[in-house]
N, C-alpha and C positions, 0 to 999 in steps of 0.2 A: 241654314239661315244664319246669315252674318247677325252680331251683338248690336250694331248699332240698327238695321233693321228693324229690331225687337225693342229694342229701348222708341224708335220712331214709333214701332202700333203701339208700348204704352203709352206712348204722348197722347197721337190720335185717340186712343179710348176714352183717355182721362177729360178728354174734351169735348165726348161725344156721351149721348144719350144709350150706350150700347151696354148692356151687363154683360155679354160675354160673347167671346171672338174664338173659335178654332180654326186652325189651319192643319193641314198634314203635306209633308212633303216628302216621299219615300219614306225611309225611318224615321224621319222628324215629324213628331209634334207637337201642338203648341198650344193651350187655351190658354186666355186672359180675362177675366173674371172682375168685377168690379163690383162693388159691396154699395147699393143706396140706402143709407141712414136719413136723418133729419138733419145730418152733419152735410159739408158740402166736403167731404172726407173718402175718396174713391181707394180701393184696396187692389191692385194689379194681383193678377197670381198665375206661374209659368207652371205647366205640369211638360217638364221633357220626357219621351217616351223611347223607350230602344234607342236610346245614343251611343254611341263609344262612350266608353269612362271619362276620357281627355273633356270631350264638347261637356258632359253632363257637369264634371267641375266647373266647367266654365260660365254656364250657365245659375251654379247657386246659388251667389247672391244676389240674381233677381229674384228667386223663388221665396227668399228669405225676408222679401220687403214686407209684407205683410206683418212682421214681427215690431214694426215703425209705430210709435203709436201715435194717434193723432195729435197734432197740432191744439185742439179744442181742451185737451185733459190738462193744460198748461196751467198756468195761473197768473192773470190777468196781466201786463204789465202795463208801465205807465204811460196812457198814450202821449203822442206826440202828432203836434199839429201840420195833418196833411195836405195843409193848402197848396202847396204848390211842389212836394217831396219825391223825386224818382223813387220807386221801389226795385230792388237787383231781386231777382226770382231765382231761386235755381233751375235748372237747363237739365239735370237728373237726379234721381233716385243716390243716393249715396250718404260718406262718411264728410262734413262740414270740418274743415281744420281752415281756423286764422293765419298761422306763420308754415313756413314750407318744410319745420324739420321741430320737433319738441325744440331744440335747442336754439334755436333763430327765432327774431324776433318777429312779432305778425307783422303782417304788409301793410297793413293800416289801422290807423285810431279813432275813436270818435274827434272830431274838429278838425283833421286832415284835410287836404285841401287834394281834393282826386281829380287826373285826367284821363278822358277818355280814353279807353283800351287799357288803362293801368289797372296789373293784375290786383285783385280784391281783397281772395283767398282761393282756397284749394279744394276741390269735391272730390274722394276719394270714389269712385265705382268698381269692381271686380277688376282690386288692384291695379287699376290706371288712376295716377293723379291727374286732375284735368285742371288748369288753372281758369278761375273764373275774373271776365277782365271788367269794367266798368262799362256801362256804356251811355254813359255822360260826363260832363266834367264838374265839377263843385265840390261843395263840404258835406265831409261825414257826417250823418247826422246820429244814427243808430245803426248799431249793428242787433240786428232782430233773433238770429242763431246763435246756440252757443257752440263755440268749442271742442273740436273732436263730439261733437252729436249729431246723429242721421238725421237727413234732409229729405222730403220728399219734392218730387218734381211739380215746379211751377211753387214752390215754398217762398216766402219773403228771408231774403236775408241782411239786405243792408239797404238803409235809407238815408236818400242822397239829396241835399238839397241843391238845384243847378244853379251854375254862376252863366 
């Protein structure tokens, strides 16, 4: 089972009423487990079985999301009025970086003036940078993420007011 497969059933999970998914496919297989709290806080979790070595690395840092902590343990920040505001969501599971290298500068500020398709930031997932692009045009208004910290999927990251 291809990476990006498995990252598509945790979307579908994450969106559905389901606690848990197995599949088996010759040597591979796969549950996905999903935690119901009081929180709207879903926990994916991959258990690989009889892989080659090679696939099993490949697959750890989905198995390690669960170590993500929720979004709710935060502390509170200050809201801003969402009358008419895009929200940018992350698209995966991963590592949230602003600029494309420690030493470059981020791609964008709050009060920037952003257009559409223009890259964001960077979601790091099992060592693939993914560049995440905008997909509207207007002013920064908040960026919701910080900094080199994990994201989970469908997370807020940046709010956009549209021009």
């Amino acid at each position: 089972m291809e990476y990006k497969q498995i990252q598509e059933l945790i979307k579908t999970i994450n969106k559905s009423n389901i606690s848990e998914l197995s599949i088996e496919e010759g040597d591979f297989k796969i549950t996905i487990k999903q935690e119901f709290t009081g929180q709207a806080h879903y926990t994916p979790v991959v258990h690989p079985v009889a892989l080659p070595q090679p696939a099993m690395q490949h697959l750890a840092p989905v198995a390690s999301a669960p170590a993500v902590a929720p979004a709710a343990e935060k502390p509170a920040a200050q809201p801003v009025p969402a009358s008419n505001l895009t929200t940018i969501k992350s698209p995966m599971i991963g590592t949230f970086y602003r600029s494309p290298s420690p030493d470059k500068p981020v791609f964008v500020n709050v009060g920037d003036e952003i257009k559409a398709g223009q890259v964001l930031c960077i979601i790091e997932a099992m060592k693939l940078f993914n560049e995440i692009e905008s997909e509207v045009s207007g002013r920064l208004v908040k960026v919701v993420a910080d900094d080199s910290s994990p994201v989970e999927y469908d997370q807020p990251l940046f709010l956009i007011e549209p021009m």
